[in-house]
C-alpha positions as CSV (number, residue, x, y, z in Angstrom):
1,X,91.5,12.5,-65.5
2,X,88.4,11.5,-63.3
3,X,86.9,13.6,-61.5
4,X,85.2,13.4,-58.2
5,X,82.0,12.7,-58.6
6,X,83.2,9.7,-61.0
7,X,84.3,8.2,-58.0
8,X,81.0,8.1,-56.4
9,X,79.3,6.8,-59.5
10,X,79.3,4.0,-61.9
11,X,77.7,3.4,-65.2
12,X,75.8,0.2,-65.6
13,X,73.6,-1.1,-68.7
14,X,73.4,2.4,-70.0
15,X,72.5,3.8,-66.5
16,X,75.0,6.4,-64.7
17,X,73.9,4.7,-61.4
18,X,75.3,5.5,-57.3
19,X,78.5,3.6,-56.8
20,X,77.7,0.5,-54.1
21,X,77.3,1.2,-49.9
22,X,74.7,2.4,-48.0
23,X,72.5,5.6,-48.4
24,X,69.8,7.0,-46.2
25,X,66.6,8.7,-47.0
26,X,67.3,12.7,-46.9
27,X,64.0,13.5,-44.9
28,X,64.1,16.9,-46.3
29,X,63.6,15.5,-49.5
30,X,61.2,13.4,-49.4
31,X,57.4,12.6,-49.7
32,X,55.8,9.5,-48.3
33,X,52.0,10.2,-49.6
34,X,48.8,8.3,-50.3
35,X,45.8,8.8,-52.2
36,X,42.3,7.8,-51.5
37,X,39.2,8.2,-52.8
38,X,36.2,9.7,-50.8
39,X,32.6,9.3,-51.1
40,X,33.3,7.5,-54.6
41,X,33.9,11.1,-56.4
42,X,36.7,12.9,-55.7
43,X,40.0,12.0,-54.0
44,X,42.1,12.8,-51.0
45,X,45.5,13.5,-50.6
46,X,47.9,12.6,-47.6
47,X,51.2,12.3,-46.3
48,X,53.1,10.5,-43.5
49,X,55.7,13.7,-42.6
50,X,57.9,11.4,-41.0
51,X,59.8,8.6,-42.2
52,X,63.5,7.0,-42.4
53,X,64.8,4.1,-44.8
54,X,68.0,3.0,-45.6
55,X,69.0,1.9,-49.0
56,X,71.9,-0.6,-49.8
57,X,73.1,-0.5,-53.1
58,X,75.2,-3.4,-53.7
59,X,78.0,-4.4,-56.0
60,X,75.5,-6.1,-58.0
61,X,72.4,-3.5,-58.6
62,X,70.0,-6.0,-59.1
63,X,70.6,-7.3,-55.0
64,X,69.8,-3.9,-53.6
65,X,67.4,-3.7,-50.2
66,X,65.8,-1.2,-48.6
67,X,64.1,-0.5,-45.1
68,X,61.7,2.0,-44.0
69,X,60.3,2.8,-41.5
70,X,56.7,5.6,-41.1
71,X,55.5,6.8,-37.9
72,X,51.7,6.4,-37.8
73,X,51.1,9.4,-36.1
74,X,52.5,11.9,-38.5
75,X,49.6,11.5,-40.8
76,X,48.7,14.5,-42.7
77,X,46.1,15.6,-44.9
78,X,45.7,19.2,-43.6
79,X,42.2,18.5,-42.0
80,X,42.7,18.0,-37.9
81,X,39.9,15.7,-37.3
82,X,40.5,13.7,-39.9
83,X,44.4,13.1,-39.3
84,X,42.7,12.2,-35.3
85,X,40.4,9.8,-37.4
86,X,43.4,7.9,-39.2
87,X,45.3,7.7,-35.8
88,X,42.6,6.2,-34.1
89,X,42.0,2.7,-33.7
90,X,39.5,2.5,-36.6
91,X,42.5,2.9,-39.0
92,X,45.9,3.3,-38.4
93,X,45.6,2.7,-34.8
94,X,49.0,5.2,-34.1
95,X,49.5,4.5,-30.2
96,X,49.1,1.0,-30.4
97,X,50.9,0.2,-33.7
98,X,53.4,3.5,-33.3
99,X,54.8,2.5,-37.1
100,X,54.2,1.0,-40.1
101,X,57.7,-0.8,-42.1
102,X,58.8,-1.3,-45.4
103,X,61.4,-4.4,-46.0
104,X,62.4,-5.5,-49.6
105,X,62.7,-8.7,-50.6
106,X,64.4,-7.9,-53.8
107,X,64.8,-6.5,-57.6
108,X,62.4,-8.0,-60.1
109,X,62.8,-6.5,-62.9
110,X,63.8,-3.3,-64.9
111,X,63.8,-1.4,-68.2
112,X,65.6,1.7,-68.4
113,X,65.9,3.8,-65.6
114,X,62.3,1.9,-64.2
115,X,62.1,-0.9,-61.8
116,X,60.3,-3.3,-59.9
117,X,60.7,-3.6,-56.1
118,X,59.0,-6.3,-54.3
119,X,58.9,-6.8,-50.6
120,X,56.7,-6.6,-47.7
121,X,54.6,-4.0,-45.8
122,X,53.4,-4.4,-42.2
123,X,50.8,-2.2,-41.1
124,X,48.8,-3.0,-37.9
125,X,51.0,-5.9,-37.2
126,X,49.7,-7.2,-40.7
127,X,52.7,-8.3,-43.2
128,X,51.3,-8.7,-46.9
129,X,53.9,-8.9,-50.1
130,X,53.7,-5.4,-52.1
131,X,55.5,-4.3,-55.4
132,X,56.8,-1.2,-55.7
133,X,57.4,0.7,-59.4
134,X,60.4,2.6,-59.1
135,X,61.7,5.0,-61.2
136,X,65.5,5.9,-61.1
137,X,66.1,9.6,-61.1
138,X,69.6,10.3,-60.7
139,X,72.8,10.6,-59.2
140,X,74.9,13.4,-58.2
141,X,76.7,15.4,-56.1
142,X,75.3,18.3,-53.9
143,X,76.6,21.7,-53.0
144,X,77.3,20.8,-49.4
145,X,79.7,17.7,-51.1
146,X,76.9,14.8,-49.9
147,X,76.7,12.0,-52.8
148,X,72.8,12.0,-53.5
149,X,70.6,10.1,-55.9
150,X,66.7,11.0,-56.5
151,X,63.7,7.9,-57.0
152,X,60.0,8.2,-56.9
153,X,57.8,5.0,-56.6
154,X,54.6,3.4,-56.0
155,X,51.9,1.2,-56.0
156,X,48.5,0.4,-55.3
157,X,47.2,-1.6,-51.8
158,X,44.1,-2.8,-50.5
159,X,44.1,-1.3,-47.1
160,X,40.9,-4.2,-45.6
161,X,43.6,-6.4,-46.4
162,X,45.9,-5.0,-43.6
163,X,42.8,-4.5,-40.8
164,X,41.7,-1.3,-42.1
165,X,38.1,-1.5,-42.4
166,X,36.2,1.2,-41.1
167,X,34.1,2.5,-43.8
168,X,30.6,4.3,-44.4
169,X,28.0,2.8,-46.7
170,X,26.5,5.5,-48.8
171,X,22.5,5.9,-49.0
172,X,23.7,6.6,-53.1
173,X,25.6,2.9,-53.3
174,X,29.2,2.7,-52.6
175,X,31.2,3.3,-49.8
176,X,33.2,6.8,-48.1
177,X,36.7,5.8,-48.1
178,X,38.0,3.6,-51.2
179,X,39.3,-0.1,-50.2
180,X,42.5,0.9,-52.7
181,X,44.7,3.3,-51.4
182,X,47.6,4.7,-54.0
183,X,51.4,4.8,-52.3
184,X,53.7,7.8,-53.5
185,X,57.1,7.9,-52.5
186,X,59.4,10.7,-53.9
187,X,62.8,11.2,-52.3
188,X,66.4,11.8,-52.2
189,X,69.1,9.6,-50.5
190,X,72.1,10.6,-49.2
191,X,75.6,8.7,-49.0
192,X,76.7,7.8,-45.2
193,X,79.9,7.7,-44.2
């Protein structure tokens, strides 16, 4: 007998993977962070608290796509004036570029429950090719009955190479904010209907 939560499912090259349609980013469970370092010694952790994708997981795993989309001005890393730093035109820019988007251009590769997303960012009206190491984290079923599956994934960008170039030199060499900046995306997606 199968149960329910077989329906939803599939196995696929040793993988219990979600079965194919279209899933959207549950944005209670989810972190869309960064990483930068500051003054060349320590580093500094941030988030954008709101964002939305959509992932299609087709019959064929390998020609899944995703979409997101980050609102600029929900910037955090817990200090005020700096969050009203990154919104300003310097860096992010937030009233005049309101978002920054996320659109994959397809699967590379994959071992296990790890794989290789490739696609392209846009940040400042800047679109540069990015690849994205994604780890698979499961499928199931939640209490409230919504089919779910978990994924964290990152990479590494150069953020002069999207406009952001504001930076301090420092009387001791280097500079105050790192050129690479270090993505972290952690998340759950839910079935639609």
């Amino acid at each position: 007998m199968t149960s329910s939560i077989d329906a939803v499912t599939r196995d696929w090259d040793g993988l219990t993977i979600p079965a194919a349609g279209t899933y959207a980013l549950d944005v209670a469970h989810k972190r869309v962070g960064f990483v930068a370092r500051h003054m060349m010694v320590s580093k500094v952790r941030g988030e954008f608290n709101e964002a939305t994708a959509t992932i299609t997981i087709a019959e064929d795993p390998l020609q899944s796509s995703v979409v997101a989309t980050i609102q600029a001005a929900s910037v955090d890393t817990t200090q005020a004036d700096r969050d009203a730093h990154l919104r300003s035109a310097e860096f992010l820019d937030a009233e005049k570029f309101p978002t920054l988007e996320f659109r994959s251009t397809g699967v590379k590769s994959r071992s296990g429950n790890e794989f290789v997303l490739t696609g392209e960012l846009t940040i400042k009206d800047v679109t540069r090719p990015v690849e994205l190491a994604v780890e698979f984290e499961g499928v199931g079923r939640s209490p409230f009955g919504q089919d779910i599956f978990g994924f964290s994934a990152s990479t590494e960008i150069d953020r002069e190479e999207f406009g952001l170039t504001w930076n301090v030199a420092l009387e001791t060499g280097g500079v105050l904010v790192s050129r690479k900046i270090k993505i972290e995306i952690e998340g759950e997606a839910v079935r639609q209907a």
